[in-house]
Structures are given as C-alpha cells and as structure tokens.
C-alpha positions in Angstrom: -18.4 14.4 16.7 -15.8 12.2 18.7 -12.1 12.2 18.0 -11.8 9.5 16.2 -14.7 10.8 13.8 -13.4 14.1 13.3 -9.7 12.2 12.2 -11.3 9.9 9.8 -13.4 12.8 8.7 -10.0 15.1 7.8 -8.5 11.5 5.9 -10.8 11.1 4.2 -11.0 15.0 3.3 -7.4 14.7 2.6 -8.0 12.0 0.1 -10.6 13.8 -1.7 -8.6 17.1 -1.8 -5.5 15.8 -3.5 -6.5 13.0 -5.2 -5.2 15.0 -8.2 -1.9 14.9 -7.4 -1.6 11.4 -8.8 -0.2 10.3 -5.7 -1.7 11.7 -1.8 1.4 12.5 -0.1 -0.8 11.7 3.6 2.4 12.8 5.6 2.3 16.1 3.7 -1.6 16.4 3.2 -3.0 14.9 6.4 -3.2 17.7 9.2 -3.0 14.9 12.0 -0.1 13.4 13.5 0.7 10.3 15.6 2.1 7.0 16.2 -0.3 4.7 16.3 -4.0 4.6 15.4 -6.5 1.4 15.3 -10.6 1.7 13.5 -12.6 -0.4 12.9 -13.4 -0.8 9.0 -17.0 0.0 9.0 -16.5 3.2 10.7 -13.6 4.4 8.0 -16.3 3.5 5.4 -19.4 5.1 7.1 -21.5 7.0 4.9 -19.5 6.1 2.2 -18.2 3.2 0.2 -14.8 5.6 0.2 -12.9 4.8 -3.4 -9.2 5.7 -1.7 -7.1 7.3 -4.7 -3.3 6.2 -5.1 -1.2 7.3 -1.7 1.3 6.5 0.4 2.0 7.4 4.5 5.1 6.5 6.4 2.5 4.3 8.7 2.3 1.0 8.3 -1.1 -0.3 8.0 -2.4 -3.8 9.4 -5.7 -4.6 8.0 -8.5 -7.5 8.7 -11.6 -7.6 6.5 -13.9 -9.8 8.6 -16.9 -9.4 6.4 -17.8 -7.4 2.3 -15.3 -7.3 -0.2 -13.2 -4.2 -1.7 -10.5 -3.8 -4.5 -7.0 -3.3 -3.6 -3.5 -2.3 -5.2 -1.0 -2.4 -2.9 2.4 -1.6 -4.7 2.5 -4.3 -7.8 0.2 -6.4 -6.6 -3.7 -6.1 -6.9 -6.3 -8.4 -5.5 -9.7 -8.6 -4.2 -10.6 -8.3 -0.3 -12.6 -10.9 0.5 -14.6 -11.9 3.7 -11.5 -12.5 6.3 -8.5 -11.2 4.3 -6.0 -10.2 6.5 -3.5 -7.9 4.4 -0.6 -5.1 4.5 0.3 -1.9 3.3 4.0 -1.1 4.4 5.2 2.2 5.1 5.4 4.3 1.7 4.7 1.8 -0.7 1.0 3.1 -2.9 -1.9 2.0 -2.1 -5.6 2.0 -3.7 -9.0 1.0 -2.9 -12.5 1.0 -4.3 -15.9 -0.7 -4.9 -16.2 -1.2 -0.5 -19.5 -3.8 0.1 -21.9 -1.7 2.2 -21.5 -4.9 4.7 -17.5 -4.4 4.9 -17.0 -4.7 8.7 -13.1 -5.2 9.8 -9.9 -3.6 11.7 -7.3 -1.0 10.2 -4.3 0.0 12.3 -1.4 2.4 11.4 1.8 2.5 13.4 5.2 4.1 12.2 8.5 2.5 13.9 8.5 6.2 16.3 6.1 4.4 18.4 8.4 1.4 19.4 11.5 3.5 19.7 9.7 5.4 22.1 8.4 2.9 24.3 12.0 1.6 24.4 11.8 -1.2 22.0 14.3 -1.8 19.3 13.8 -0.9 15.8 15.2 -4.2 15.3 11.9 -5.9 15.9 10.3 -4.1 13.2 13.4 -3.9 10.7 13.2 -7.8 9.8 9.9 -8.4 9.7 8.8 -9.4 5.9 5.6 -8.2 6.5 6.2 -4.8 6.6 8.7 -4.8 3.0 6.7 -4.4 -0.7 8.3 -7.5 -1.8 5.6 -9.9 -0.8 2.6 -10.9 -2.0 0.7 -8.4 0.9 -2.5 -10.6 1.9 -3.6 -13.9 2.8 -7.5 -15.6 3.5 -7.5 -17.0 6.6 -9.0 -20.1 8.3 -12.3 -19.4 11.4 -9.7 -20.7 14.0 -7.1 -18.2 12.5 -9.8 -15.6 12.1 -10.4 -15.9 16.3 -6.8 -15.9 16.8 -6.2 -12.3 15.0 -10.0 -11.1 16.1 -8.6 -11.0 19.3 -5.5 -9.2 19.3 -7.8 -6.6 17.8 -10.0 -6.4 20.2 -8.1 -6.0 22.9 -6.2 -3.0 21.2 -9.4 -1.5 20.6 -10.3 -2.2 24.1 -6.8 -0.5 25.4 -7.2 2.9 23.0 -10.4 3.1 24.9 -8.9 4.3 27.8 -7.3 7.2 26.5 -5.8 9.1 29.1 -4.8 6.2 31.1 -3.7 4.2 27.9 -0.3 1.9 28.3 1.7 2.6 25.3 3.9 -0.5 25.6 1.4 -2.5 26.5 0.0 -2.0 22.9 3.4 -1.9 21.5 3.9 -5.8 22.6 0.1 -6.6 21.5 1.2 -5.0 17.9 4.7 -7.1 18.2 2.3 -10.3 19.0 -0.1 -9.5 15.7 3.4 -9.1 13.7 5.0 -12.5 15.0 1.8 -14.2 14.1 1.2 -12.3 10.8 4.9 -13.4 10.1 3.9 -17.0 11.2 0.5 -17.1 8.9 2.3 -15.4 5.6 4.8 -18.0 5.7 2.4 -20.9 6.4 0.5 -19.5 3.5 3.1 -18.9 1.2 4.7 -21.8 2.0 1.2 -23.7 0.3 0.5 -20.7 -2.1 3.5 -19.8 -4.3 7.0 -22.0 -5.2 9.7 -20.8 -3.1 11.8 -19.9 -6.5 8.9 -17.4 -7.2 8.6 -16.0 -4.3 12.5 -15.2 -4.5 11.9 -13.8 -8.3 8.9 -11.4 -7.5 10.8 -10.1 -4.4 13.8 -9.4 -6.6 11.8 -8.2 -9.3 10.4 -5.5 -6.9 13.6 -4.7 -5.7 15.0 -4.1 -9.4 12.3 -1.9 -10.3 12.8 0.5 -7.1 15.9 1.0 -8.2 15.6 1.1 -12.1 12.2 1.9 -13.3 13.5 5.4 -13.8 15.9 4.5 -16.6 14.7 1.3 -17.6 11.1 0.7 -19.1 11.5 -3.2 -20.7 10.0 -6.4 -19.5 13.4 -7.6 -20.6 15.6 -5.5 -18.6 14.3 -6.9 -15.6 14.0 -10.5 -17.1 17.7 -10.6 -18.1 18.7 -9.5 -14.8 16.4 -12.5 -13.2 17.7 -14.6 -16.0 14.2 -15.5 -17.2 12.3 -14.9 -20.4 10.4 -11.8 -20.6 7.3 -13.6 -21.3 7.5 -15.9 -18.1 8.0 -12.7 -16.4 5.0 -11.2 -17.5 3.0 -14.3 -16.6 5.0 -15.0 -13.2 4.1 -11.6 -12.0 0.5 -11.6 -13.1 -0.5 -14.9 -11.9 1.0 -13.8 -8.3 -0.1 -10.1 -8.7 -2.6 -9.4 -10.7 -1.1 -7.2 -12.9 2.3 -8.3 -15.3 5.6 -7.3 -15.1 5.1 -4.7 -18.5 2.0 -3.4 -16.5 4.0 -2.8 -13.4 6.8 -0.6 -14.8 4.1 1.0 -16.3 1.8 1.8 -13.6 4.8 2.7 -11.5 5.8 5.5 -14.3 2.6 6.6 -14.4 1.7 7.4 -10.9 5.4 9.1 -10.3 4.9 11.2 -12.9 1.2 12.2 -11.9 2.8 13.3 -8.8 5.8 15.6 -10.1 3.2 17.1 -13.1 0.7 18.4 -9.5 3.3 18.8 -6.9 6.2 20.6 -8.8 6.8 23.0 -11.4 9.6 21.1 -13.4 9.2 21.8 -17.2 7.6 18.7 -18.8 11.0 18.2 -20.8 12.7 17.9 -17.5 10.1 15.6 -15.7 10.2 13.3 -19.3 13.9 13.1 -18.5 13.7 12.5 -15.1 11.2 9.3 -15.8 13.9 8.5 -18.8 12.3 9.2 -21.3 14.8 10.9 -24.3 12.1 12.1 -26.3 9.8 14.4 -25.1 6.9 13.2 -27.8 7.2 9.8 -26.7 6.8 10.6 -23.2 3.7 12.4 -24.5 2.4 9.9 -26.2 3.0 7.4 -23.2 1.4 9.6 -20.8 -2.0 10.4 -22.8 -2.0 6.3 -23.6 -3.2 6.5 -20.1 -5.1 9.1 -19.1 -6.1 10.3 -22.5 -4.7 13.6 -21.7 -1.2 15.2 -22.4 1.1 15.8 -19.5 0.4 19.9 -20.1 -3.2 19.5 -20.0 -3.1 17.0 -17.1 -1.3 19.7 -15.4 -3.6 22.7 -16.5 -6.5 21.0 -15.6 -6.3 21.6 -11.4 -4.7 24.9 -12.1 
C-alpha cells in the first residue's frame, strides 16, 4: 500500500470512527499531519461510494468533480455535484457528502495557510480571498474551455507531488495562488450572472449573524429584522440560493453543535441546553428528538 493509500485509508477510518460525534473533529481525530495534500477523486472514493459524515479540518479544500455526481452540504448551503463542479470547503466550516456515482472521477486538495507562511509568502494572499470564507455560495458549473483551464493547474500539481523528495514547495505554493486567483476570477463571473448583487450581500451577512448569534437566538425573525427583510423572504432568499431556508439553517446549525458537545464532553444536558440557549430543558428535549428521534440522554448513552 503506497503513501497516499494508507492516508486516505486512515481518513476515511477516521470518518467512520467518529461519525458519532455529530461533528469529526479531523484535526483531533485524523492521525496525519501536513500542509498540503492533492488526490484525485476516484481514488478517495475507491472501493467505496464513501458517505462523509458532518466534519470540519482547518484545511481548506479545493475540489473539481470532472465526471459522476455526489450530495454536498457545505456550511448553509447544499447542492448537487454535478459533472464539472468546481467547489469549496473553507477551513472549519462543516461539511457532508453522500450518494458518490461509481463514475466520480475529479481532484481534491487541502492546504492550511502554514504552508504559505512557510514558503515565505504572506498570509495576506490567502486572508482576502472570498473563496476561502463560508459566506458564499461555495460552487459553480463550469464551461469545457474553463474546465481545461483548471484541469491543468491540477495536473501539474499532481505531477510536482510526484516527485516527492525533490518536490518544490513554493513552486506548488504559486500554482495553488494561480488556481485561487482564477477560482476568485470564475466565482465572481459566475455570481455576477447567478445571484443579484443585493443577495449576495444578504446571505453573506446572514451567515455572518448566525456565527455569532445562533447560540442565543433561534428565529427566522431575529436575523430578518437585523437584515431588515421579512422573515418569510428570508426563508425563500436563503433556500432558493442554498438549498435549505433560513429556519432550516439555524436549525441544522443547533443540531450538529450540540451532537458534538453530547459525544465529546461530559457537560450535564441542562448545561449543554443552556449553552445552545435553550431556558427550558424539556424544550431542548423536545427540539433535539424532533430530529433524531432520540433524547439528548439516549443519544449520548447510545456510543457509551
């Protein structure tokens, strides 16, 4: 077994492992660390059409589906990978996948900012690129001449991990910093066609709001009176542009935060139901098995 196979062997072990949890912690659950990484897709998915649970890394991850289709959630927004998808998964925001194509052929590469600071690059050309926040809609389709454009960039850092020993760090650095300028350039050429710049703006600042204040604040109109917008037009803003509406969101976001302090502390349930601000412990309860059709205790209970 190469290198490479064993590490996607342990991710995917990983996955499996704690998928429990709620949420894989990868930094805390994956044995392997680096700075950058590229595969191609159909080796990730060998032998498997690998349903990835809910978790987040402090990689980013760059992805091109060049043939099959999957299902993603990437933060709020959820969406179908099609036949030359080219999407992102910024560092610590949650991520999901499932129902892989046997076909699914592609590129996935992970990189954290380590990697630029220590081939002398700023962290200044990674700090403002909108690619790499949770605030945009994280995937576009692209056109065949687009699709040879990004192919290429690819390949050749495919082509320069191959040398291993003998690799040139900042050479890959700059061919990364060339797939982030024109991932830049083809998001905005997209979303410039795609979605009303006043949307764009809302979704981003809805995102914002709820890192800050899904904690204490579970309404649809919360959020819509601080974007000075109907609740309903929320809901359908963020669902036509997502997948999934605004009330969903907050929702999912509770959900999979509190999955993860029920399997990976030992906080009283009152405590965690006061942490997710909840003020009654039933209600939290009854929110909670809504869901998963279990109780927070039993969820708990049931991976010992």
């Amino acid at each position: 077994m190469s290198d490479d196979e064993y590490r996607i062997s342990e991710f995917k072990k990983a996955l499996r492992q704690y998928s429990e949890e709620g949420v894989v912690d990868l930094d805390k659950n994956y044995q392997f660390k680096f700075n950058f990484q590229i595969h191609r897709y159909e080796d990730v998915l060998r032998n498997s059409r690998m349903a990835a649970p809910p978790n987040r890394w402090s990689y980013h991850r760059i992805c091109f589906l060049k043939q099959g289709e999957g299902d993603m959630i990437s933060g709020i927004y959820k969406f179908k990978a099609v036949k030359n998808t080219f999407f992102v998964i910024p560092s610590r925001v949650i991520s999901s996948s499932n129902n892989w194509t046997i076909d699914s052929e592609g590129y996935v590469l992970l990189f954290n900012t380590d990697f630029f600071l220590q081939n002398n690059f700023s962290h200044q050309f990674i700090a403002n690129k909108k690619i790499l926040t949770s605030s945009i809609q994280p995937y576009i389709h692209l056109s065949d001449d687009q699709v040879e454009e990004v192919t290429r960039i690819f390949e050749g850092l495919l082509e320069e991990k191959k040398r291993k020993e003998n690799i040139n760090s900042e050479l890959v650095a700059v061919k990364i910093l060339e797939l982030l300028i024109l991932g830049e350039r083809l998001f905005e050429q997209a979303t410039s066609v795609d979605v009303a710049l006043p949307f764009a703006d809302i979704i981003k600042r809805f995102v914002d709001l709820l890192d800050v204040n899904f904690t204490k604040e579970h309404s649809v109109r919360f959020y819509a009176e601080q974007l000075s917008i109907h609740p309903n037009h929320l809901n359908a803003l963020i669902k036509r542009h997502t997948g999934i509406s605004a009330k969903e969101s907050i929702q999912n976001k509770l959900l999979l935060e509190t999955k993860y302090l029920l399997h990976s502390t030992k906080l009283p349930i009152k405590q965690i139901s006061s942490q997710m601000g909840f003020n009654d412990p039933n209600y939290f309860t009854t929110f909670f098995k809504r869901s998963e059709n279990l109780s927070p205790v039993n969820y708990r209970s049931s991976f010992g």
